[in-house]
C-alpha positions in Angstrom: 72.2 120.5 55.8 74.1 121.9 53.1 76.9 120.1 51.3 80.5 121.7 52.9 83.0 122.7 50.6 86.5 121.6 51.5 89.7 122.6 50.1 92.8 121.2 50.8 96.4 122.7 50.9 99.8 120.8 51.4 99.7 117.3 49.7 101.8 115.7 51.9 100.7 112.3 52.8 98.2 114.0 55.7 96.9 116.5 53.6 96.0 113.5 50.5 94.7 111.4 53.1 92.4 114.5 54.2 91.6 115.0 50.8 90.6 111.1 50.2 88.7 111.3 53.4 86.6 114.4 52.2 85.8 112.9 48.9 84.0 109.7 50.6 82.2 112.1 53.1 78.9 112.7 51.2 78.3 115.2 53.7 81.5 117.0 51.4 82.6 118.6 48.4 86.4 118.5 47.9 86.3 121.8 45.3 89.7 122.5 45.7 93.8 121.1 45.9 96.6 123.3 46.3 100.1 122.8 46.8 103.0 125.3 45.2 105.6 122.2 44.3 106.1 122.3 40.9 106.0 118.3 40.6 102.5 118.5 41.9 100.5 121.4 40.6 98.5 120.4 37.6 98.4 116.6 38.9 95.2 114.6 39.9 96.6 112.7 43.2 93.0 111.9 44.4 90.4 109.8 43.0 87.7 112.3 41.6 89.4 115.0 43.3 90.1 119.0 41.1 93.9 119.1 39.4 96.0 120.7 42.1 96.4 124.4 41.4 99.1 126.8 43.1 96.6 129.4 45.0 93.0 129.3 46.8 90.0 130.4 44.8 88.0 131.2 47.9 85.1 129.0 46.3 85.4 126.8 49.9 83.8 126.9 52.8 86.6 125.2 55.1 90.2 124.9 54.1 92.5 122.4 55.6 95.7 123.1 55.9 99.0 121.1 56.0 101.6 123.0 55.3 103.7 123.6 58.4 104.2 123.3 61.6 105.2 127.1 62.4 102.4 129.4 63.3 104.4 132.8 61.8 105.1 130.6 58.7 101.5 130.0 57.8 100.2 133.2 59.1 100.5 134.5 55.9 98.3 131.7 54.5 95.4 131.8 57.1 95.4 136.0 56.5 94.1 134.6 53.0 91.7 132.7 54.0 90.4 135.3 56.6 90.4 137.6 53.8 88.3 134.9 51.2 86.0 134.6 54.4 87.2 131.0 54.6 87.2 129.1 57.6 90.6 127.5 58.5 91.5 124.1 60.3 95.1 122.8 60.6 97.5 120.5 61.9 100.1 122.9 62.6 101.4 122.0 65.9 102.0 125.3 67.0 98.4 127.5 66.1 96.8 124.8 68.5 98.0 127.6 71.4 100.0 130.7 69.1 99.6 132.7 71.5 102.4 130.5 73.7 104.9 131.7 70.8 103.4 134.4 68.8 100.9 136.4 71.0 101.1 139.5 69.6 100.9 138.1 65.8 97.5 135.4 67.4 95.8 138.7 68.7 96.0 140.6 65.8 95.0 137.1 63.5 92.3 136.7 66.3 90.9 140.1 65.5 91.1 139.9 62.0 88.9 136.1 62.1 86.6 137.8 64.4 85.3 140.7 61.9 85.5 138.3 59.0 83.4 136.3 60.5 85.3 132.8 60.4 86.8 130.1 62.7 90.6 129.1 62.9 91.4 125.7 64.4 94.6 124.1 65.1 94.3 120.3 65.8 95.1 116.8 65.3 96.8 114.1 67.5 99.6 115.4 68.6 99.4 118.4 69.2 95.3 118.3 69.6 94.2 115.1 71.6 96.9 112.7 72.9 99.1 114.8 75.2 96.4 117.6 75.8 93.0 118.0 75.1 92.5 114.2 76.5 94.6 114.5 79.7 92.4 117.4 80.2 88.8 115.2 79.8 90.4 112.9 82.1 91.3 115.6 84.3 87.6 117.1 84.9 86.7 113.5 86.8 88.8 114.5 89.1 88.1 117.8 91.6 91.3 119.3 92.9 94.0 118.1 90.8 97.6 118.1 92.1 99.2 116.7 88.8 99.1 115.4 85.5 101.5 113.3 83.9 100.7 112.3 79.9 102.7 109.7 78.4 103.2 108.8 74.2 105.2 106.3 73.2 105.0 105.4 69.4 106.9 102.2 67.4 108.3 104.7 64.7 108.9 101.7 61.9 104.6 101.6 62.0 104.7 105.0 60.9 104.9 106.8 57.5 108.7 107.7 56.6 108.4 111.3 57.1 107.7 111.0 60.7 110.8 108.4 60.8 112.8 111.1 59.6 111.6 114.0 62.1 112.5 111.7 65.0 116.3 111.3 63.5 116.2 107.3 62.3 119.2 106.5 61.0 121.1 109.6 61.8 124.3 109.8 63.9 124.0 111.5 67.2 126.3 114.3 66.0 123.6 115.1 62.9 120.3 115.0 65.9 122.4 117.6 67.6 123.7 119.9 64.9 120.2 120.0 63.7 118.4 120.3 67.4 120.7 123.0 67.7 118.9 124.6 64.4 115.3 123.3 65.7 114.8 121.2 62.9 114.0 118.3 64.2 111.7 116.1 66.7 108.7 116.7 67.5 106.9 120.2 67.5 103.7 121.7 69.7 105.7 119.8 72.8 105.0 123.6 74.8 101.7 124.5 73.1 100.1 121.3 74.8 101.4 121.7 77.8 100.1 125.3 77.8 96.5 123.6 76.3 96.1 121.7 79.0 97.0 124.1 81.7 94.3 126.3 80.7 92.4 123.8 80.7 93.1 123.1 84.7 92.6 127.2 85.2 96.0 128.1 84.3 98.0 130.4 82.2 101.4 129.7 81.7 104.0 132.6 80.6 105.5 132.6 77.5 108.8 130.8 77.8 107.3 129.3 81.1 107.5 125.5 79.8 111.0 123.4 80.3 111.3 121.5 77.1 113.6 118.5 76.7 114.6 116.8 73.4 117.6 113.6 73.4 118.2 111.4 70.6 118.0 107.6 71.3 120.4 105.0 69.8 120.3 101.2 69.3 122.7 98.7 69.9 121.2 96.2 68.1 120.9 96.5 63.4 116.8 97.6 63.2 115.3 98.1 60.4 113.5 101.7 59.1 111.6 102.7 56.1 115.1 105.0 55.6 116.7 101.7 55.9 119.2 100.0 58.0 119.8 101.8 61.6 123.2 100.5 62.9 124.1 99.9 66.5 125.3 103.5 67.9 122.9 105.0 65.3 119.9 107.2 66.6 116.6 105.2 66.2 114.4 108.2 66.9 113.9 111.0 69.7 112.6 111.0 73.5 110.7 114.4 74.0 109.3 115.6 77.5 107.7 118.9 78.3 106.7 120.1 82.0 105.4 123.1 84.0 105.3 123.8 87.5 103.3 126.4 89.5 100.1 127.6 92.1 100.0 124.2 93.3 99.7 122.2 89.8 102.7 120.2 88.3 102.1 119.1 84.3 104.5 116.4 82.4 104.3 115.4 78.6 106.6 112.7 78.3 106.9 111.2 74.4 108.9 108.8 72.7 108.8 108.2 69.4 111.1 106.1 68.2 111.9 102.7 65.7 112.2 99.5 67.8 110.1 100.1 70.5 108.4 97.3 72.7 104.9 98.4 72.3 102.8 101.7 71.6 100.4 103.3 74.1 99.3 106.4 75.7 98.7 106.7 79.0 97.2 109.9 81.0 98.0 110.1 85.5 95.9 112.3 87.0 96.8 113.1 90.8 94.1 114.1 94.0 92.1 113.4 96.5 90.9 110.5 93.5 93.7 110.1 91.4 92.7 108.3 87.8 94.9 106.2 85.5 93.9 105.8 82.2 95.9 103.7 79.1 95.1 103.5 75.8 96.5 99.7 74.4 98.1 100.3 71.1 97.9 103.9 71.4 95.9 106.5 69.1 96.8 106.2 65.4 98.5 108.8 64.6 98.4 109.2 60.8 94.5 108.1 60.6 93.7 109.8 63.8 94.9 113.5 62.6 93.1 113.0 59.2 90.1 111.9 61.3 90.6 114.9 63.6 91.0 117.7 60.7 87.7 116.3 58.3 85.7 115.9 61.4 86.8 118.8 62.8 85.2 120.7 59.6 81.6 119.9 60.3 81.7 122.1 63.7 84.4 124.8 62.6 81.8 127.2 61.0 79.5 127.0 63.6 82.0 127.4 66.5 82.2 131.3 66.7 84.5 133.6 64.7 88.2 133.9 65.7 90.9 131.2 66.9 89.6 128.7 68.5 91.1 125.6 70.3 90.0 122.3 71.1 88.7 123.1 74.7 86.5 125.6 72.6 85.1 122.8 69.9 86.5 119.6 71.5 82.7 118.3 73.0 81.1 119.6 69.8 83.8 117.6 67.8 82.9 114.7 69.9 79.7 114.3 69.3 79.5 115.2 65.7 77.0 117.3 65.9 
């Protein structure tokens, strides 16, 4: 099996931990870094890794990207790599289902992969396993499903500080809402897993289909954050829920992320004739899990058919690592 080449673009802490992940793979070349902040360009922030340059070569075979979480935002970017004949996986939340958001701009990408010849992937933890594509395994034990009910709950001050400060720690109540009101904060993909899944139960949900909640949640008690001390009345992170109703199936994505929490887990509650209840103590890792989902998910991406795929389309594959 030929070594893959890997490049890597956005150098966040996800996207150096991918890089640092491809360099111990011996199955992997990392031949390329890019990132367009002028701090970082021309810096070596991986072990044995290329100097960080401001645009791709083409030189790699699979490029992950972490860049964004906005599928019309790094369209741009994946048209690039279609056009360098580079295959593309990513952890933007919303390209694991565009087509929820963007369907005329994931058709056009679609066809564009297709006669290139490569694969486009969106995936990770959350979007990508947690709240979809594993409620969905779970789901296929079970024949006529009524509902399913997925449940995240994360202790926040375990996390890296970027997360912290996407779920609002620290912030007043007023600053969550002024900047929910904007859509820049909480968590993102809420809908496109929702949607993910109901394909997955023989479903297609309508664009603007899926009732989204988002609240902030405060403490009454001083916690501590990696943005520092969260006073009582202060928000200590976010409670996220997403839900779909229809031809007999009800779906509900209920996360909470959030510093101070009693415990992480996830949990998936599938109802029929044989419901199944399944928990996961300590819950998926998030940050390790996503790097482990994006370098893993390279081995199977070239081989997976040209065009955008999702994880019902490579998740078994990915699985097995084969």
């Amino acid at each position: 099996m030929n070594t893959l080449k890997i490049a890597v673009v956005g150098l966040g802490p996800i996207g150096v931990a991918a890089a640092k992940a491809v360099v111990a793979d011996p199955g992997m070349e990392l031949v390329e870094l890019v990132d367009v902040a002028p701090a970082v360009v021309g810096t070596l922030p991986v072990e044995d890794g290329p100097v960080v340059v401001e645009e791709l070569s083409g030189d790699a075979d699979v490029a992950i990207l972490c860049t964004t979480s906005y599928f019309d935002a790094i369209a741009p970017l994946v048209r690039k790599c279609i056009q360098q004949k580079t295959h593309v996986i990513s952890s933007c939340e919303e390209m694991l289902w565009p087509k929820y958001r963007h369907a005329e701009l994931a058709a056009e990408i679609d066809k564009e992969a297709e006669a290139a010849g490569v694969s486009l992937l969106g995936t990770g933890v959350n979007p990508g396993f947690v709240l979809d594509y594993f409620p969905a395994v779970v789901s296929s034990m079970v024949l006529e499903v009524s509902a399913v009910t997925a449940v995240r709950r994360v202790k926040a001050e375990s996390r890296r500080e970027p997360l912290q400060r996407k779920v609002g720690a620290t912030m007043t109540v007023g600053e969550f809402n002024g900047l929910k009101a904007q859509g820049k904060i909480g968590h993102k993909g809420m809908a496109e897993s929702v949607c993910l899944l109901a394909a997955a139960l023989g479903k297609t949900i309508p664009a603007g289909a899926v009732v989204e909640t988002l609240e902030p949640l405060t403490t009454d008690k001083p916690l501590d954050s990696a943005l520092g001390m969260i006073e009582p009345g202060k928000v200590r992170g976010m409670h996220n829920t997403g839900g779909w109703e229809g031809d007999g199936l009800k779906l509900f994505l209920d996360l909470i992320m959030a510093v101070g929490e009693p415990e992480s887990f996830d949990s998936v509650d599938v109802q029929g004739p044989v419901p199944m209840k399944v928990r996961v103590e300590t819950g998926t890792p998030g940050d390790s899990a996503t790097v482990a989902a994006l370098v893993n998910g390279c081995r199977v991406l070239p081989r997976s058919g040209p065009g955008l795929r999702t994880m019902l389309d490579v998740g078994g594959v990915l699985a097995a690592r084969v």
